[in-house]
C-alpha positions, 0 to 999 in steps of 0.5 A: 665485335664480329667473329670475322673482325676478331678472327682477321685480328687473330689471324693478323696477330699470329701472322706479325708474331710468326713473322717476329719469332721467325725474325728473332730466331734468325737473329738468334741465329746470326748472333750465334754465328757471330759467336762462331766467327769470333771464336774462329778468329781467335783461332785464327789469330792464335794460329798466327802468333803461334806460327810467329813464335814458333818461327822465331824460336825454330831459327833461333834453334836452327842458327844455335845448332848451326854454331855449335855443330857447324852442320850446313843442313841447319844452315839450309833450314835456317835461310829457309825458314828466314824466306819464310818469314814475310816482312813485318806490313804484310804480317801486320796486313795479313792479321788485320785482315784475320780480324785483329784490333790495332792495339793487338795489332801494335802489340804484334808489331813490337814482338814483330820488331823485336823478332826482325832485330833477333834476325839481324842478329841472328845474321850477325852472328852467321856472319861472324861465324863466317868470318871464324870469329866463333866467340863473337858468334856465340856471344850474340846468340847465347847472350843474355841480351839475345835471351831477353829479346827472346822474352820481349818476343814471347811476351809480347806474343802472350800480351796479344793472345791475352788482348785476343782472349779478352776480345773474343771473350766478350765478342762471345758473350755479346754474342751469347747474351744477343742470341739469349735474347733474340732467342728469348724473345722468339720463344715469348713470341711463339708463346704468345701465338700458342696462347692467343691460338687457345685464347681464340680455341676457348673464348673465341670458338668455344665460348662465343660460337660452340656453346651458343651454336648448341643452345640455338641448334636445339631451339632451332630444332624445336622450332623446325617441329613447330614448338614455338615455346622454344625461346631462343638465347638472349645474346647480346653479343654483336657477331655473326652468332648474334645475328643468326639469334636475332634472325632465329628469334624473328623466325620465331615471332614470325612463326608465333604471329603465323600461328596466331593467324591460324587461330585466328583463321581457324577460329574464324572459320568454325564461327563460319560454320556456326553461323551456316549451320544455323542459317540452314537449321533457321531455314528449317524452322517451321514456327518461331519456338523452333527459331528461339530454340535454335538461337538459344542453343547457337549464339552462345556458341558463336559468341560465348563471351557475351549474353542476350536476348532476342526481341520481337515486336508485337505490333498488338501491344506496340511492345518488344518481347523477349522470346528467349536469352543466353547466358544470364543477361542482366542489363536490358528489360525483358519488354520495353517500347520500341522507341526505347532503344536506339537500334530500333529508332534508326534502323542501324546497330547501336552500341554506346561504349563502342569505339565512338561514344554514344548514347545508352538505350533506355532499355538498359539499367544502366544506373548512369554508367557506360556499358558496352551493349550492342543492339542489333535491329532484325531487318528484312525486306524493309520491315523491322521485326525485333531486336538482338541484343548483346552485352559482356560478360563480367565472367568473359576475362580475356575472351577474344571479341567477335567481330562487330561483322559478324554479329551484324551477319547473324542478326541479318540471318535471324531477321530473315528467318523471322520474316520468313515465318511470319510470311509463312504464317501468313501465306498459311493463314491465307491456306487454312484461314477463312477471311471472311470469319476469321475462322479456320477453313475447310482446308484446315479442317481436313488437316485437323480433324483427322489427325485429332480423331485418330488420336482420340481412335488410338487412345480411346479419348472423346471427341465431340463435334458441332455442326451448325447451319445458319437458318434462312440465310439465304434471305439475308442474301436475297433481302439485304444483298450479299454484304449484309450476309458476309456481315451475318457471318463475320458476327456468327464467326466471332461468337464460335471464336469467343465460345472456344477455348484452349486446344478447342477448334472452330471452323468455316465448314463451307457457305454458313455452315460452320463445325466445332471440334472439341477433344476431351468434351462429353456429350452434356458439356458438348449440349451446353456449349451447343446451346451457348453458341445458339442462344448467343447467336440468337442474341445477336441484333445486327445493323447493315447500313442503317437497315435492322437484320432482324433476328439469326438463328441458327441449328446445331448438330451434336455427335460425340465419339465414341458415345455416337459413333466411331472417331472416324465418322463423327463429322458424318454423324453431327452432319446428320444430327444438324440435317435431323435439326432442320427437319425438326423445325431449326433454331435448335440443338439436336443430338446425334442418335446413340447407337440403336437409339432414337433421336433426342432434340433440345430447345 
């Protein structure tokens, strides 16, 4: 029941019991006027027949004293009292008017008559006495008749004080016991109006509003701080109290669900960092190592509760490679063939146990279970360049899951980058390659060769250098037109790409000139690799459509720093030693010249 329907029910409740006990009191009230009354119509009454009694008697007396002393003044106040005396209806009328019952009043009336006949009597002897018969006088008033009638009066008179008494007596105790009980009943009334008051002051304000009051001030208190793990009061009841708990606990989900949003904005907003982040140190990316390290140390932090791998297609294998992962991945192979996964066949994510279910990608190792996997294919400009793959962590619990749109966004970033730096790299091989060789050009010469020779300068390792010059090339040009020389070249720089190995460098000097650099290589092994290049060269027997070119030959100058010369001067010093060849005849490897030492030829 609401507070204001129990409270308008009190209130009604006090309003009918006052309203009782005031009535009760009242007639309580008029129960003991009534009381009063009686009793002052028993005095009243008394009074009356008191007055009869003492009238009658007074002219008994009066007359008695009149006959036996013969003194005219009791005779004056005989007659005087005898007017007093009114007849016996207007007695009877004035009585019944002071209250008195008709058996009281019939009572009166007899000590009435008996008193109206001592007054004939009474003036029978006057008038005997009158007349002088003096003894006749006496005889009727000092008579024993006389006497009796006197009794008969006093009697009756007794008789009705004593009716009187019993009348009043029990009008009295009427009254009494209406009044105890009109008086009772105003106390049980106002007894119960003070209970029902402290019932309302203890189950009503107290238990029902002041207790749960308090409990909700101080969730209310923690809520208004923010502390949403204040749990409001489980109050069942359905008032005002009830209401106001509901509606705090609605606030409270409320304020729980604008917090989670907040997360959830928050949480949503550092992954928008992550991803600028690395979006703008991709951008930085100066080769694809740099793009697995960054991919490496930030996927696992933007989606933490899932493992991976990043692919990318060698279009030389016609295979996926994984070029690094996170987070232990175990159910899709580091190399399979592109037709092996489904994102890779249609261009589009791929995910198996998603929402819809789908095919699995026979890249997985599955073992016929459905596993949630999501593949990503890295797309850029219209071209596909690897794959980003994804899986749920057993260790992940109740992680909350990265949305599908930004994981879509990240390979859409990574895919960009990739096709940025094989742009790169080709718009650099385009820089710093010679087309026609294969070889790095003159360009990318400049570029390397300073930064290994000051090196080799600053840590006093060796550096040796081959210069070679194809001989008679230019009858090549002049005999079989210019393909056929570009032909000679491409073969001469596929012989220096094949005699090169790991950190060694060969170059397109300029027209058929060609330059070797090879660090940490003396001068004997130097000779060697000069004379494999020469005699490897010679060997090469060349057909240009259909016509035999004849025979290549070419001259090699070999310098080695410090041995010849300074790092710095080591390509002047193998030009001069491939200028010494020429002269000598070609077709041969000629030695830079020690310092302050003559010439040594080979071949």
């Amino acid at each position: 029941m609401r507070l204001a329907t129990i409270t308008n029910w009190a209130y009604g409740a006090t309003v009918v019991l006052t309203l009782l006990s005031g009535t009760t009191m009242i007639l309580a009230s008029n129960a003991q006027d009534r009381e009063r009354a009686a009793v002052e119509q028993r005095y009243l009454l008394d009074r009356g027949t008191s007055k009869l009694d003492e009238e009658v008697f007074a002219l008994s007396d009066q007359a008695r004293q009149y006959l036996n002393s013969g003194d005219p003044s009791y005779r004056v106040l005989y007659q005087h009292d005898a007017a007093a005396l009114a007849s016996v209806e207007r007695r009877i009328a004035q009585l019944g008017d002071a209250g008195a019952g008709p058996a009281e009043l019939h009572t009166l009336k007899e000590a009435i008559r008996w008193a109206d006949t001592l007054l004939d009597e009474q003036k029978a002897a006057l008038a005997a006495y009158d007349h002088g018969d003096v003894a006749q006088a006496r005889t009727i008033l000092f008579g024993g008749e006389y006497e009796r009638e006197l009794e008969r009066i006093r009697a009756q008179i007794e008789r009705f004080q004593q009716q009187l008494d019993q009348r009043t007596e029990a009008q009295v105790a009427s009254a009494a016991q209406v009044a105890r009980t009109w008086k009772t009943t105003s106390e049980i009334a106002l007894a119960i109006t003070g209970l029902l008051f402290l019932c309302v002051l203890y189950f009503i304000f107290k238990q029902r509003v002041l207790k749960p009051v308090v409990r909700l001030s101080d969730v209310v208190n923690r809520l208004a701080a923010q502390d949403y793990a204040a749990e409001p009061p489980n109050l069942t009841q359905i008032d005002e109290i009830g209401d106001m708990a509901q509606a705090i606990r609605v606030f409270r989900e409320n304020g729980l669900e604008r917090q989670r949003l907040q997360q959830e904005r928050d949480a949503d907003r550092m992954l928008r960092d992550l991803l600028s982040r690395m979006t703008q140190r991709m951008q930085g990316c100066n080769s694809l190592h740099d793009l697995e390290e960054i991919a490496r140390r930030f996927i696992p932090e933007i989606v933490p509760e899932l493992a991976g791998r990043l692919y990318l297609i060698d279009p030389a294998r016609n295979a996926v490679m994984e070029t690094c992962n996170w987070l232990y991945p175990k159910q899709s192979r580091p190399e399979f063939a592109p037709t092996s996964c489904w994102a890779l066949r249609r261009g589009l994510p791929h995910r198996p146990a998603g929402p819809t279910i789908d095919v699995p990608c026979d890249h997985l190792s599955h073992d016929g279970a459905m596993l949630d996997t999501l593949c990503l294919p890295l797309n850029a400009h219209g071209e596909t360049f690897g794959l980003l793959y994804f899986e749920r962590r057993q260790d992940a619990g109740d992680t909350r899951s990265t949305a599908e749109t930004y994981l879509t966004m990240l390979a859409e970033n990574i895919g960009l980058a990739v096709s940025n730096l094989r742009l790169r790299e080709r718009l650099r091989d385009m820089a710093m390659g010679d087309a026609l060789t294969g070889l790095a050009n003159r360009r990318q010469l400049d570029s390397s060769v300073g930064q290994i020779l000051s090196v080799a300068d600053q840590m006093g390792g060796i550096v040796s250098c081959l210069m070679i010059d194809v001989d008679h090339f230019k009858r090549f040009n002049d005999t079989f037109g210019h393909d056929a020389g570009d032909a000679v070249l491409q073969e001469v720089g596929a012989v220096l790409r094949g005699a090169v190995r790991d950190k060694e460098l060969a170059f397109r000097y300029g027209g058929e000139e060609f330059l070797v650099l090879l660090p940490r290589v003396d001068l004997a092994q130097a000779m060697e690799r000069a004379e494999l290049i020469r005699t490897r060269i010679f060997a090469l027997r060349l057909v240009h459509e259909g016509q035999q070119l004849g025979a290549v030959q070419a001259s090699v100058g070999v310098a080695t720093a410090p041995l010849h010369c300074a790092p710095g001067r080591l390509v002047q010093t193998a030009d001069a030693a491939l200028l010494r060849a020429k002269a000598q005849g070609r077709d041969r490897v000629v030695v830079a010249a020690q310092r302050n030492t003559p010439v040594v030829a080979a071949g």
